[in-house]
Backbone as a printed PyTorch tensor [residue, N CA C, xyz], in Angstrom:
tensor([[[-27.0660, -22.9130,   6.0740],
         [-26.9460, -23.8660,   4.9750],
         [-28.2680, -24.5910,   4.7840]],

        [[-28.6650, -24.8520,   3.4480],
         [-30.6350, -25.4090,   3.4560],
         [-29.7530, -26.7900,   3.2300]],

        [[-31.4150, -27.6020,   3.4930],
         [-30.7530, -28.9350,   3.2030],
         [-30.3960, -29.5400,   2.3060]],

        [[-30.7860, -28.8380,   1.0240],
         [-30.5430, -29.5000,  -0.5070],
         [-28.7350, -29.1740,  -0.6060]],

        [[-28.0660, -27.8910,   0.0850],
         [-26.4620, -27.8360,   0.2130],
         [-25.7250, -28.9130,   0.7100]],

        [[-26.3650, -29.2320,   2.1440],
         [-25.7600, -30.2810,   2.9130],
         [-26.1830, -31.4680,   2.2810]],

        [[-26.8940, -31.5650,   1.6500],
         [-27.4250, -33.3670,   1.0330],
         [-26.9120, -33.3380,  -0.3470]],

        [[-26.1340, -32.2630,  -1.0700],
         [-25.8190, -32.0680,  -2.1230],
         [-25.3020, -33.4490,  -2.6600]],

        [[-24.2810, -34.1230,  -2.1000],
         [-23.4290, -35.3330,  -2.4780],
         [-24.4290, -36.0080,  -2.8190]],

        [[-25.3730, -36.4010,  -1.7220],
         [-25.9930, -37.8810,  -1.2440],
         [-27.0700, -37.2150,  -2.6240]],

        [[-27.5190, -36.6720,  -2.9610],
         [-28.5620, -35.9860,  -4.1040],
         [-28.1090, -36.5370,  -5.4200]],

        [[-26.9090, -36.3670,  -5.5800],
         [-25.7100, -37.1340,  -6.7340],
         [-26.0480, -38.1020,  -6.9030]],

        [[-25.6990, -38.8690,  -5.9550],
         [-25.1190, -40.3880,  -5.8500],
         [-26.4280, -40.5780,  -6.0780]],

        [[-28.1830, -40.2310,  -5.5550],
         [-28.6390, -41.0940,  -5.5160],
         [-29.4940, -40.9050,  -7.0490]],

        [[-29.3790, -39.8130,  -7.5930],
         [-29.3790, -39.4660,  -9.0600],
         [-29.1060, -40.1950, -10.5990]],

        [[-27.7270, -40.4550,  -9.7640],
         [-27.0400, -41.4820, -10.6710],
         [-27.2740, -42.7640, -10.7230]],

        [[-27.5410, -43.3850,  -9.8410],
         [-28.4390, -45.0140,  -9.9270],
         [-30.0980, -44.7350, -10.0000]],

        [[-30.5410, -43.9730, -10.4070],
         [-31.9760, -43.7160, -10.9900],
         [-32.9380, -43.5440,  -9.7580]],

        [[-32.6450, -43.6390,  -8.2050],
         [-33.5880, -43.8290,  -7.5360],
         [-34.4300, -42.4720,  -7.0290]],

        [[-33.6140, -40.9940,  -7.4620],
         [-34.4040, -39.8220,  -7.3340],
         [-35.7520, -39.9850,  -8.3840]],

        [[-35.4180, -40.5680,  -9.4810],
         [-36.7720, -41.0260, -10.5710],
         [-37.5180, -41.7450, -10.1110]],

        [[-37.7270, -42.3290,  -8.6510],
         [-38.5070, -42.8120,  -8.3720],
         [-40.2830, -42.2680,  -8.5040]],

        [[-41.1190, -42.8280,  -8.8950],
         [-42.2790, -42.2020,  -9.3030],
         [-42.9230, -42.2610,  -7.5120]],

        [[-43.7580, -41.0810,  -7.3880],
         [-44.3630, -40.9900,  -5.9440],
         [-45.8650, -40.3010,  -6.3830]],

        [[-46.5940, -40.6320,  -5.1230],
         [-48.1760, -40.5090,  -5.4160],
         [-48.5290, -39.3840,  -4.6100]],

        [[-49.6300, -38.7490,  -4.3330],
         [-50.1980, -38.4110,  -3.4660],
         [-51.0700, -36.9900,  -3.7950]],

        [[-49.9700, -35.5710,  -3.4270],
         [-50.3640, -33.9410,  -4.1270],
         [-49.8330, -34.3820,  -5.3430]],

        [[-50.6820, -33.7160,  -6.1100],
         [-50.7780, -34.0060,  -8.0120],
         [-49.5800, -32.9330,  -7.8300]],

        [[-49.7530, -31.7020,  -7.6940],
         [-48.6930, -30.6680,  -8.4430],
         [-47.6900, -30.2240,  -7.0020]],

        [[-47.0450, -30.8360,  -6.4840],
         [-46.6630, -29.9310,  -5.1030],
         [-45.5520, -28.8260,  -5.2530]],

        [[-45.8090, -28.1680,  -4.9600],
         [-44.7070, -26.9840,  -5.4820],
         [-43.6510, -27.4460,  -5.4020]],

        [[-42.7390, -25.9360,  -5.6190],
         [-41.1470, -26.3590,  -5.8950],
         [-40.6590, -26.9610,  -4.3860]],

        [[-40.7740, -26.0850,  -3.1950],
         [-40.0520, -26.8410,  -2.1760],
         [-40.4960, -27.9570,  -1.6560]],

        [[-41.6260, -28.5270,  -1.9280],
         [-42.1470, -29.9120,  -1.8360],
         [-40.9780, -31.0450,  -2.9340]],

        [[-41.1050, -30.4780,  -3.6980],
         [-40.4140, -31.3400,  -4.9130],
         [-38.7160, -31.3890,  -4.4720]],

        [[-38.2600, -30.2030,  -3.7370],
         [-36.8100, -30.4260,  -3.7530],
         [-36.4810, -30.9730,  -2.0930]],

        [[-37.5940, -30.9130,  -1.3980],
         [-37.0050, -31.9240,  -0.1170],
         [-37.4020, -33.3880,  -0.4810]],

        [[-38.4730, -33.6900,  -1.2620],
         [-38.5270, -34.9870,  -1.5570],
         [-37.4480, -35.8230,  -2.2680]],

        [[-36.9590, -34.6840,  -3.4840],
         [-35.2900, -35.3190,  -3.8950],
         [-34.1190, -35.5280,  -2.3580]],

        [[-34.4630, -34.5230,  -1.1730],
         [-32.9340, -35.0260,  -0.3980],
         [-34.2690, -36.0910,   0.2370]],

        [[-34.7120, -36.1910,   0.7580],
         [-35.2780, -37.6370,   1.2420],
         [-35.0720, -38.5340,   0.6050]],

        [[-35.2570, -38.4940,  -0.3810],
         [-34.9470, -39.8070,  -1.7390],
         [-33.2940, -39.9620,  -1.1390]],

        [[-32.7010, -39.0540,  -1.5280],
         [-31.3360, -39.2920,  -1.3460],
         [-30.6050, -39.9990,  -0.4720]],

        [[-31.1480, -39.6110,   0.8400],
         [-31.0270, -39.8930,   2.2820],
         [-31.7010, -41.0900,   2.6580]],

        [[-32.5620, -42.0220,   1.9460],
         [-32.9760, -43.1540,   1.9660],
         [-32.1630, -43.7260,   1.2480]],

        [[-31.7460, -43.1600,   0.0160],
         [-30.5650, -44.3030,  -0.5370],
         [-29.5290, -44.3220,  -0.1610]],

        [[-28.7340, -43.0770,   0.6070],
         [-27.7900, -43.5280,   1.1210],
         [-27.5760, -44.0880,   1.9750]],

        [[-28.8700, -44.2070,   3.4320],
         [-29.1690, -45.5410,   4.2260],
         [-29.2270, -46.4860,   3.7880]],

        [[-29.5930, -47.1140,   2.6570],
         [-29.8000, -48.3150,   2.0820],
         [-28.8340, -48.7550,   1.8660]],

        [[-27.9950, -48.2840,   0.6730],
         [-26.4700, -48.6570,   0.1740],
         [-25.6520, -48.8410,   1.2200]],

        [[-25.9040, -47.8900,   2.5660],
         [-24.9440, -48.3850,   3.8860],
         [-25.2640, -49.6600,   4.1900]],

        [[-26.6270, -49.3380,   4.4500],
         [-26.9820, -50.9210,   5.3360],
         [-26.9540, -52.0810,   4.4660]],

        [[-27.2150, -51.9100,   3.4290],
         [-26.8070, -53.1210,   2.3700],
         [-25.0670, -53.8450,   2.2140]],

        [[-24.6270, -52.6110,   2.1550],
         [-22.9060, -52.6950,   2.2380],
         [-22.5630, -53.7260,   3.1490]],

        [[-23.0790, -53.5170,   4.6250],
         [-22.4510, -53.9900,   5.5730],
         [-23.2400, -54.8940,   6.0120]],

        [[-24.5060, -55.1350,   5.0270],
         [-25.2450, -56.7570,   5.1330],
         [-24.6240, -57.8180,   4.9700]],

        [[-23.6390, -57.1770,   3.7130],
         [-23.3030, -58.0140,   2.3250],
         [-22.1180, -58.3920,   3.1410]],

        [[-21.1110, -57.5910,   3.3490],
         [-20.2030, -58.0510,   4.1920],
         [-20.0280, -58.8590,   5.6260]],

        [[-21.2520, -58.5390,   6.3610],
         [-21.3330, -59.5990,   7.5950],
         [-21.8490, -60.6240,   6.7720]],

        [[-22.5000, -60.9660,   5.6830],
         [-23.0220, -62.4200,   5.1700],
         [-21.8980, -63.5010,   4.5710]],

        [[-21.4820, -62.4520,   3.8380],
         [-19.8210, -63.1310,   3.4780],
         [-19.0490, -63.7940,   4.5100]],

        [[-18.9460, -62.6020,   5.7260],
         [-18.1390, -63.5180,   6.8520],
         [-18.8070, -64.4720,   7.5400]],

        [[-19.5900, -63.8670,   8.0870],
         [-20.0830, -64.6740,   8.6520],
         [-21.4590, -65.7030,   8.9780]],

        [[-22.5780, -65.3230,   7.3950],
         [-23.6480, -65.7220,   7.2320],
         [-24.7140, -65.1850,   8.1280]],

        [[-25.8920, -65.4920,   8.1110],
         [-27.1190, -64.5930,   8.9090],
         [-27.3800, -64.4640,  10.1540]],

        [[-26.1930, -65.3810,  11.0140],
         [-26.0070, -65.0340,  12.1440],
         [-25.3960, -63.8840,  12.3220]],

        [[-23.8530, -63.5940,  11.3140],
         [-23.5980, -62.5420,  11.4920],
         [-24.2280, -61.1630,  11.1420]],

        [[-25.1950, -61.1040,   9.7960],
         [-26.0890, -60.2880,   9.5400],
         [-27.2080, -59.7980,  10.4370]],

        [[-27.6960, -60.9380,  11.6290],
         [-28.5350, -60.3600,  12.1710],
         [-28.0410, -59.3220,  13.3670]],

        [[-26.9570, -59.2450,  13.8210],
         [-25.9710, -58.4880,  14.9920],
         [-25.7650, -57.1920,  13.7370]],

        [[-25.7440, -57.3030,  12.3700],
         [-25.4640, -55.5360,  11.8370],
         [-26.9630, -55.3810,  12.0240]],

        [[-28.1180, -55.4040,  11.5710],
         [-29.5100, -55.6060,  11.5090],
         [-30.2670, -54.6670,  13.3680]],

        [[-29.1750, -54.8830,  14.4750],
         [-29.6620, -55.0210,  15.5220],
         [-28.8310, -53.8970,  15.6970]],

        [[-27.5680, -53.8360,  15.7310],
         [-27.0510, -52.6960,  16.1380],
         [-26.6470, -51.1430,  15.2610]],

        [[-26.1180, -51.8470,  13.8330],
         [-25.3800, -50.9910,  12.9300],
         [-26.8160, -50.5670,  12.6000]],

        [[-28.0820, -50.7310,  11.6340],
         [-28.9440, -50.1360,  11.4270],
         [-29.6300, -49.1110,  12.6090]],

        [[-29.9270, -49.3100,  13.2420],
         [-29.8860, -47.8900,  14.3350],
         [-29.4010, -46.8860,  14.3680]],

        [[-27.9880, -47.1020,  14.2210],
         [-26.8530, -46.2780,  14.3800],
         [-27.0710, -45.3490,  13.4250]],

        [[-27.2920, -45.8790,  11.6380],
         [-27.3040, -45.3560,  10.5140],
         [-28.0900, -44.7010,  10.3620]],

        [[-29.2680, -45.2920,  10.8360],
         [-30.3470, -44.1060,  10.6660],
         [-30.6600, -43.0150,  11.6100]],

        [[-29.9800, -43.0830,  12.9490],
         [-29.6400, -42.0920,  13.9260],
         [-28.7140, -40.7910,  13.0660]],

        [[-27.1990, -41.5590,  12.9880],
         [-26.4610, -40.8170,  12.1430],
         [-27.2200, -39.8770,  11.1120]],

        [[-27.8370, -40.3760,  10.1930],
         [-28.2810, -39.9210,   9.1130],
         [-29.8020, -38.7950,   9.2710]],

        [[-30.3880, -39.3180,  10.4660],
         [-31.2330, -38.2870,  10.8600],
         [-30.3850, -36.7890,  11.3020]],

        [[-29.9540, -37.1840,  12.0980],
         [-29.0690, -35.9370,  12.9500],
         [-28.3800, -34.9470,  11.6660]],

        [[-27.8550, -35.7540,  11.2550],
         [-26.9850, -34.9580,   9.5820],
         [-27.9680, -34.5030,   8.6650]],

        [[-29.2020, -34.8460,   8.7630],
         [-30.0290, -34.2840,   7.7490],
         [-31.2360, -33.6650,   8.1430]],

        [[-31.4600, -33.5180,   9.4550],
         [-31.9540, -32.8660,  10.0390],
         [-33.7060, -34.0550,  10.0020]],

        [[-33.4520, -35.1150,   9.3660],
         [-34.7080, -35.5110,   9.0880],
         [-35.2970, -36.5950,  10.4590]],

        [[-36.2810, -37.2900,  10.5160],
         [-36.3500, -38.4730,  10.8250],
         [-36.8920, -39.3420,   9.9930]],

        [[-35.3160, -40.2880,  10.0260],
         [-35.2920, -41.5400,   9.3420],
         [-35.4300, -42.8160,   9.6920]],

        [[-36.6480, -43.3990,   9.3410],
         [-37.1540, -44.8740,  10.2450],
         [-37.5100, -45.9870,   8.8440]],

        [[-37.1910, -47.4160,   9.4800],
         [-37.8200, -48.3470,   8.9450],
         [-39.3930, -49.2490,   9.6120]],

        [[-39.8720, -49.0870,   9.1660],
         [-41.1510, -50.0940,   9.4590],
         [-41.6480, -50.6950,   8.9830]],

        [[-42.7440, -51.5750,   9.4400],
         [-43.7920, -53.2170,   8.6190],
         [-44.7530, -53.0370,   9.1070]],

        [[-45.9540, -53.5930,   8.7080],
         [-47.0660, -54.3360,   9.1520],
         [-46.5540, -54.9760,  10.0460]],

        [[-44.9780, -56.0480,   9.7390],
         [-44.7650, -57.2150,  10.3890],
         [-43.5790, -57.0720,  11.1170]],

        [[-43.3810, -56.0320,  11.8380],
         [-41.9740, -55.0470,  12.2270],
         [-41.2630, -56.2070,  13.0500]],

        [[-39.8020, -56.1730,  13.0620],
         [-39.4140, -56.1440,  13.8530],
         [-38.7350, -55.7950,  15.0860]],

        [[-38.2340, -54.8160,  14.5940],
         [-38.1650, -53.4690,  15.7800],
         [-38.6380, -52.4410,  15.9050]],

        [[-39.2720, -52.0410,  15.0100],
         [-39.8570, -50.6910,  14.8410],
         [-41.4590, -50.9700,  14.6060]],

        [[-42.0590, -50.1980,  15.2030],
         [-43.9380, -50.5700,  14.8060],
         [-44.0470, -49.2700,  14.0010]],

        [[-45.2300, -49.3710,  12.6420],
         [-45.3510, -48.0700,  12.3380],
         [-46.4710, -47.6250,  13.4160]],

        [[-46.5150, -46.3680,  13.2530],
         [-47.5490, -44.8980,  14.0530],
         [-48.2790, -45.6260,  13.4410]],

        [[-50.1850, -44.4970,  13.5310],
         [-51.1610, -45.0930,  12.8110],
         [-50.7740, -44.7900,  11.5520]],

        [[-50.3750, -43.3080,  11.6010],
         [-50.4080, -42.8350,  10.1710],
         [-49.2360, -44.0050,   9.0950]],

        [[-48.6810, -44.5350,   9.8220],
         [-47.7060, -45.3440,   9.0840],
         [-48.4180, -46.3560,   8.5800]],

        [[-49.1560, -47.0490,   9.5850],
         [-50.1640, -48.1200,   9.1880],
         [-50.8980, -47.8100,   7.7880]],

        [[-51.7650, -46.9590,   8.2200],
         [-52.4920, -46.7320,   6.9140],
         [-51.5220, -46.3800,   6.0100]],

        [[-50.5680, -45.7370,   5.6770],
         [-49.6200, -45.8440,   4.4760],
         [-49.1480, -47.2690,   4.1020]],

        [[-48.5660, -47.9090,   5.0530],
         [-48.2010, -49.5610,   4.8830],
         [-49.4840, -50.5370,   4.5750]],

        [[-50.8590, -50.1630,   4.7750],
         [-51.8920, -50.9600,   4.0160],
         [-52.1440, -50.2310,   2.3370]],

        [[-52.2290, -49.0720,   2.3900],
         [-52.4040, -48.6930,   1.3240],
         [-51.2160, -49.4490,   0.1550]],

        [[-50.2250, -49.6930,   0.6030],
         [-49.1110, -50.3890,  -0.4000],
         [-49.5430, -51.4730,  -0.5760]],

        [[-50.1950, -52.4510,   0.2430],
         [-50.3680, -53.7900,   0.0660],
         [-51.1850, -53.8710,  -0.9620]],

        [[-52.5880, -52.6810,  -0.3960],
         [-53.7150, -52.9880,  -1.6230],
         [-52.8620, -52.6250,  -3.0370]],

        [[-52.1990, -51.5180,  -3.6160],
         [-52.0390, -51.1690,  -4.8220],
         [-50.5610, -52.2870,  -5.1070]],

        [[-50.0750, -52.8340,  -4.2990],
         [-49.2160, -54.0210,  -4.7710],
         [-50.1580, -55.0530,  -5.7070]],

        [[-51.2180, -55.4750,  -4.9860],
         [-52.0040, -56.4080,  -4.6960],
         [-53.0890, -56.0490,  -5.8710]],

        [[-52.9190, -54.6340,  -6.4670],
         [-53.5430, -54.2810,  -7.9200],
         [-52.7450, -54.3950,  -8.9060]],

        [[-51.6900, -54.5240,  -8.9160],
         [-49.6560, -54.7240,  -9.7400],
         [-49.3460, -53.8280,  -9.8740]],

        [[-49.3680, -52.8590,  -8.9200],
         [-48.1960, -51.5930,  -9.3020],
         [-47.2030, -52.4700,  -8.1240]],

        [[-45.9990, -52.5230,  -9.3630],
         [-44.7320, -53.1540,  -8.8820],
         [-44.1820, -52.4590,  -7.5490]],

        [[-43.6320, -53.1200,  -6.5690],
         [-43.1930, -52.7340,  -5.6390],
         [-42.0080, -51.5910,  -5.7080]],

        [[-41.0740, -51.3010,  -6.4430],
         [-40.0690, -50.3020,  -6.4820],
         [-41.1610, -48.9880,  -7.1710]],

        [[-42.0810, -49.1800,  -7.1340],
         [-42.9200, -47.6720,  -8.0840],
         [-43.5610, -46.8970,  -6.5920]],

        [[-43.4780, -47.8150,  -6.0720],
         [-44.7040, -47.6700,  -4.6240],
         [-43.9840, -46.4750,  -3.7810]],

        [[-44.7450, -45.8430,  -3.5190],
         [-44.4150, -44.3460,  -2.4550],
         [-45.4020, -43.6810,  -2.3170]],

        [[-44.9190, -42.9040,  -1.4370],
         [-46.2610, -41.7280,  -0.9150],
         [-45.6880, -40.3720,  -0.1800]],

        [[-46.2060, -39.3560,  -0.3110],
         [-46.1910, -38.2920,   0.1440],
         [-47.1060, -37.7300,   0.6070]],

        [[-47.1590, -36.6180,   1.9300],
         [-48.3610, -35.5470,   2.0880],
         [-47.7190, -34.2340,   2.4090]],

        [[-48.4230, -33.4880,   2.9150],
         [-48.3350, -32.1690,   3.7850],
         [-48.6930, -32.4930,   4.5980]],

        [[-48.4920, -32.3620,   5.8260],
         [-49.6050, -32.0970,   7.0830],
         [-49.4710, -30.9630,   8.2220]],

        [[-49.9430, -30.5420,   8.8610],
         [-49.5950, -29.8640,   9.9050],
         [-49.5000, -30.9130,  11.4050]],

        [[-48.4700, -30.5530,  12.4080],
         [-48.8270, -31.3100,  13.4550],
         [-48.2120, -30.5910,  14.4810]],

        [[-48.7190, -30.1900,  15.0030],
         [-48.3280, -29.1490,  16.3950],
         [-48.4170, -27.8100,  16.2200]],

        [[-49.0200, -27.7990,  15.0220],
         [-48.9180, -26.2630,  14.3410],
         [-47.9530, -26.0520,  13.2440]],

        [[-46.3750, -27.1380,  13.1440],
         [-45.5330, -27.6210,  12.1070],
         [-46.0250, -27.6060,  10.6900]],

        [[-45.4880, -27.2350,   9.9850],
         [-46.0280, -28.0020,   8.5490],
         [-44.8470, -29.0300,   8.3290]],

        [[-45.5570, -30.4750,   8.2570],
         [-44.0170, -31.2970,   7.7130],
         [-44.4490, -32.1020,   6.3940]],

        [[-43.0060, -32.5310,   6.0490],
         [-43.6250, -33.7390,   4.9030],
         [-43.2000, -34.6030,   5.1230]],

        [[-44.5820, -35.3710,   4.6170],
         [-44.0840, -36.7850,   5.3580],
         [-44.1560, -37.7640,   3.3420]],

        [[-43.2480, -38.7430,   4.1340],
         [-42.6290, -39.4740,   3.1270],
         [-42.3110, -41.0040,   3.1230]],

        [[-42.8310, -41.7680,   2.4200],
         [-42.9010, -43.0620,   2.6120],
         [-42.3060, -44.0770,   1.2920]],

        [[-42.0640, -44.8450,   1.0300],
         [-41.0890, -45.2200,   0.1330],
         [-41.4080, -46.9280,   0.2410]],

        [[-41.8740, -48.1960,  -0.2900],
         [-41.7220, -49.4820,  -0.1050],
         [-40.5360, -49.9700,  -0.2760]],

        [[-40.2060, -51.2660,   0.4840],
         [-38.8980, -52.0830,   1.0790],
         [-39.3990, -53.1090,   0.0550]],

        [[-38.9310, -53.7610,  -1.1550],
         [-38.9250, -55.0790,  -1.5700],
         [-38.4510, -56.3450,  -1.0200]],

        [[-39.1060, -57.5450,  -0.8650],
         [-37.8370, -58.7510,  -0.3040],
         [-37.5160, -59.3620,  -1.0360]],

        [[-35.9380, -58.6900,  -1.4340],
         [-35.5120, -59.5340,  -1.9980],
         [-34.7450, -61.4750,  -1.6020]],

        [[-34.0570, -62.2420,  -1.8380],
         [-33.5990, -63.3840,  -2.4550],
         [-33.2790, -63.4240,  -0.7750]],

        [[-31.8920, -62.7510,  -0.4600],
         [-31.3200, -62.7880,   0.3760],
         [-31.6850, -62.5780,   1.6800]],

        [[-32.8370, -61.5630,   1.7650],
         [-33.5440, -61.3000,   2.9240],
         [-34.6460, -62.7180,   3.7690]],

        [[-34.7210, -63.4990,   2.5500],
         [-35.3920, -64.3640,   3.2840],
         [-34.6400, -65.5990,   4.5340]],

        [[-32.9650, -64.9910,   4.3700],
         [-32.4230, -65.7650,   5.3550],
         [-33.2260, -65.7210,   6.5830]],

        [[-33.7150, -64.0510,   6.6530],
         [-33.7950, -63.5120,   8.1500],
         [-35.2440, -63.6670,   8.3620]],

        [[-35.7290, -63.2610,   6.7840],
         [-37.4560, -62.6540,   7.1380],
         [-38.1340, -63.7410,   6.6790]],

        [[-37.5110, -64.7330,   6.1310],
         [-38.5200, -65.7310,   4.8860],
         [-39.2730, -67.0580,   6.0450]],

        [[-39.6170, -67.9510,   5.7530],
         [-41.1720, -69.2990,   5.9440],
         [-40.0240, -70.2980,   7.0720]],

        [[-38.8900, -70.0970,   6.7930],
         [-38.3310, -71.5900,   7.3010],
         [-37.1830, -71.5520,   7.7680]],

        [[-36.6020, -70.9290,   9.0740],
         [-35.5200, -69.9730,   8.9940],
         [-34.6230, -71.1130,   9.9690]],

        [[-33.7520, -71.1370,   9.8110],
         [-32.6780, -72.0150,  10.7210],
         [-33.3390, -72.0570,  12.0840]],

        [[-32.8410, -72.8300,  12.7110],
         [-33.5010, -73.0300,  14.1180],
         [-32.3130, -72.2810,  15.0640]],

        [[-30.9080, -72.4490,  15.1710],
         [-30.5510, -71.1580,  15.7520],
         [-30.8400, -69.8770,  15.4290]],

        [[-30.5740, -69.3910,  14.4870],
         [-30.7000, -68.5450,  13.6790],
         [-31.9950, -67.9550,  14.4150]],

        [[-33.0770, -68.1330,  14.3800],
         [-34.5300, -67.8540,  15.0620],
         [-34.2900, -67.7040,  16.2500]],

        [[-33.5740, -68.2830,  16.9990],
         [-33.5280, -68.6340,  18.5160],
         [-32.9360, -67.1420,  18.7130]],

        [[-31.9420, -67.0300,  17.9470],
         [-30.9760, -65.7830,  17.9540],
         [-31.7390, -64.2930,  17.9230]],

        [[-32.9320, -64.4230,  16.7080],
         [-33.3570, -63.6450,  16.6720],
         [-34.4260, -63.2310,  17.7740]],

        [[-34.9460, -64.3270,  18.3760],
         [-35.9230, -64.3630,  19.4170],
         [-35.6820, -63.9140,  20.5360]],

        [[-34.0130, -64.1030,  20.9160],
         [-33.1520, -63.1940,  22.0090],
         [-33.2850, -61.7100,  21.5520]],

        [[-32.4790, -61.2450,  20.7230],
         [-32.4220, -59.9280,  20.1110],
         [-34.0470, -58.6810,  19.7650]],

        [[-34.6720, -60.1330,  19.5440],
         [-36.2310, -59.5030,  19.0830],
         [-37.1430, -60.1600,  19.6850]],

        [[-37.8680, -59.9670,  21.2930],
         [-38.3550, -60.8830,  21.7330],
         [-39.9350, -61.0990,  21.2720]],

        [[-40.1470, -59.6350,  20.9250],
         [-41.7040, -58.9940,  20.0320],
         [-41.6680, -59.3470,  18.6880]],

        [[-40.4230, -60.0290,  17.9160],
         [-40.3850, -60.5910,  16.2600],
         [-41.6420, -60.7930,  15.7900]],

        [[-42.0590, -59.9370,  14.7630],
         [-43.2830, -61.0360,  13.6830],
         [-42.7320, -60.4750,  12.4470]],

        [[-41.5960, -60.2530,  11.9200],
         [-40.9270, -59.6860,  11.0520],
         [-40.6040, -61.6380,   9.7950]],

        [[-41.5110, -62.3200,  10.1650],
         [-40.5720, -63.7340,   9.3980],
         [-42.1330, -64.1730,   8.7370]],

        [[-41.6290, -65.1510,   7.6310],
         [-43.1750, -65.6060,   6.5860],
         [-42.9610, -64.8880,   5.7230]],

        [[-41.9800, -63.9840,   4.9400],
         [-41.9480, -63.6120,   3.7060],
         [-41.6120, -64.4230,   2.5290]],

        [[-41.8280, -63.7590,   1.8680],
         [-41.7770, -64.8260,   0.0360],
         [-40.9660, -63.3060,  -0.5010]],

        [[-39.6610, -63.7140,  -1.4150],
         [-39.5780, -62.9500,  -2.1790],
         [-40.5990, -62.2340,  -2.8340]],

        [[-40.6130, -60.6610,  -3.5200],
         [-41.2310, -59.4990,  -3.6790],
         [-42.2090, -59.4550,  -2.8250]],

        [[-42.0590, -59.6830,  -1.6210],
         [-43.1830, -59.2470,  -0.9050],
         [-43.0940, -57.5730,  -0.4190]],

        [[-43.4070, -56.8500,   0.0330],
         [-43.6460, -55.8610,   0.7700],
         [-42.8260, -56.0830,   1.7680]],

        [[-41.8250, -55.7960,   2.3810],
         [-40.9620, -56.2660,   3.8100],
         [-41.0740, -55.0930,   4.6920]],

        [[-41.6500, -53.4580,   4.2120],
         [-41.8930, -52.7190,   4.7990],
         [-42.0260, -51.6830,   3.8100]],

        [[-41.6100, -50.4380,   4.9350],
         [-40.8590, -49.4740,   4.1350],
         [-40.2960, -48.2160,   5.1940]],

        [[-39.3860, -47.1380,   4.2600],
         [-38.7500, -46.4980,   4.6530],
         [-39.5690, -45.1390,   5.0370]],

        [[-39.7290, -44.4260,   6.0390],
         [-40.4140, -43.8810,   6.4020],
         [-39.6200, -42.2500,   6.7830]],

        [[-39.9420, -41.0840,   6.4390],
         [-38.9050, -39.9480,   6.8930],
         [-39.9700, -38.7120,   6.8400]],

        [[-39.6810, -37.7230,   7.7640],
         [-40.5310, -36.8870,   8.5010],
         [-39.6310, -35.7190,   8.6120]],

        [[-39.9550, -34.2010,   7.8770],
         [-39.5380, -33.2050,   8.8520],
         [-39.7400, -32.1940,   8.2060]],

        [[-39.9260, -30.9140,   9.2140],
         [-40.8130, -29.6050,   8.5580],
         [-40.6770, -29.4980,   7.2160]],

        [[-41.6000, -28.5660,   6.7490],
         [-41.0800, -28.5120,   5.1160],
         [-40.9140, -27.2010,   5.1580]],

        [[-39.6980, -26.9440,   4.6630],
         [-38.8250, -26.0070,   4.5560],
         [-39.3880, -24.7590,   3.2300]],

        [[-40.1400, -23.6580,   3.5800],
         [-40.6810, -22.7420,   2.6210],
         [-39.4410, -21.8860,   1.5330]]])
């Protein structure tokens, strides 16, 4: 079964809320199987998102950003474990200002390159990147995507954060520099890796 069969659904869904139209930079013309694993990556980032958003929204409701930061710590792991394994990909979040996750170098330099062309006004939801590379002799593609902050995120990530709330996070995240955001900032991005399929 290729992966565009098995990601068939998640290809749909993520079709239909416009985010396969996401515009991406990098090879001007990349052939066809470049172009159709970048649609299930697209896919497979939105359907991580819409999970982890789902069950943001719902621990905030119950229980506010204390309870959000316990999905944040455990359930996001899980999802993107899950979702690697099922899609054969690897699916990661990272920052400049991580809090659990550090990017590689190569991540780095993708996560500065966003800042500068933010920082020229290409709006943050336009922002992405792609390559080819070889690495072990592999050919993979690698794939990068920007995290916006929005309204709500600044419970966790924003200038002035509750004083439990921090304390909480300081247990959970003892390496934290994930906090000091301003809405539309850059909060990271979504990062996914795996052979490219000829």
């Amino acid at each position: 079964m290729t992966t565009q069969t098995r990601l068939a659904p998640l290809l749909l869904a993520a079709t239909a809320v416009g985010f396969a139209a996401t515009p991406i930079q990098a090879d001007s013309s990349p052939d066809e199987a470049v172009k159709v694993q970048l649609q299930d990556y697209k896919a497979t980032m939105q359907a991580f998102g819409k999970t982890l958003k789902g069950e943001l929204q719902a621990a905030m409701k119950e229980g506010g950003p204390m309870a959000a930061i316990q999905v944040c710590n455990e359930r996001a792991p899980e999802i993107a474990a899950n979702m690697s394994a099922e899609s054969g990909y690897t699916l990661r979040r990272t920052s400049l200002k991580p809090r659990a996750t550090a990017p590689t170098d190569w991540e780095r330099a993708v996560l500065e390159d966003f800042e500068s062309r933010k920082a020229s006004g290409t709006p943050v939801a336009e922002i992405a990147w792609h390559n080819v590379t070889k690495v072990d002799g592999e050919k993979q593609l690698r794939f990068m995507k920007a995290i916006g902050t929005e309204g709500v995120c600044l419970n966790c990530h924003g200038q002035n954060l509750d004083p439990k709330l921090k304390a909480e996070i300081d247990r959970l995240y003892p390496n934290d520099q994930a906090t000091g955001f301003e809405k539309g900032d850059i909060r990271g991005a979504f990062s996914i890796t795996a052979a490219l399929e000829d």
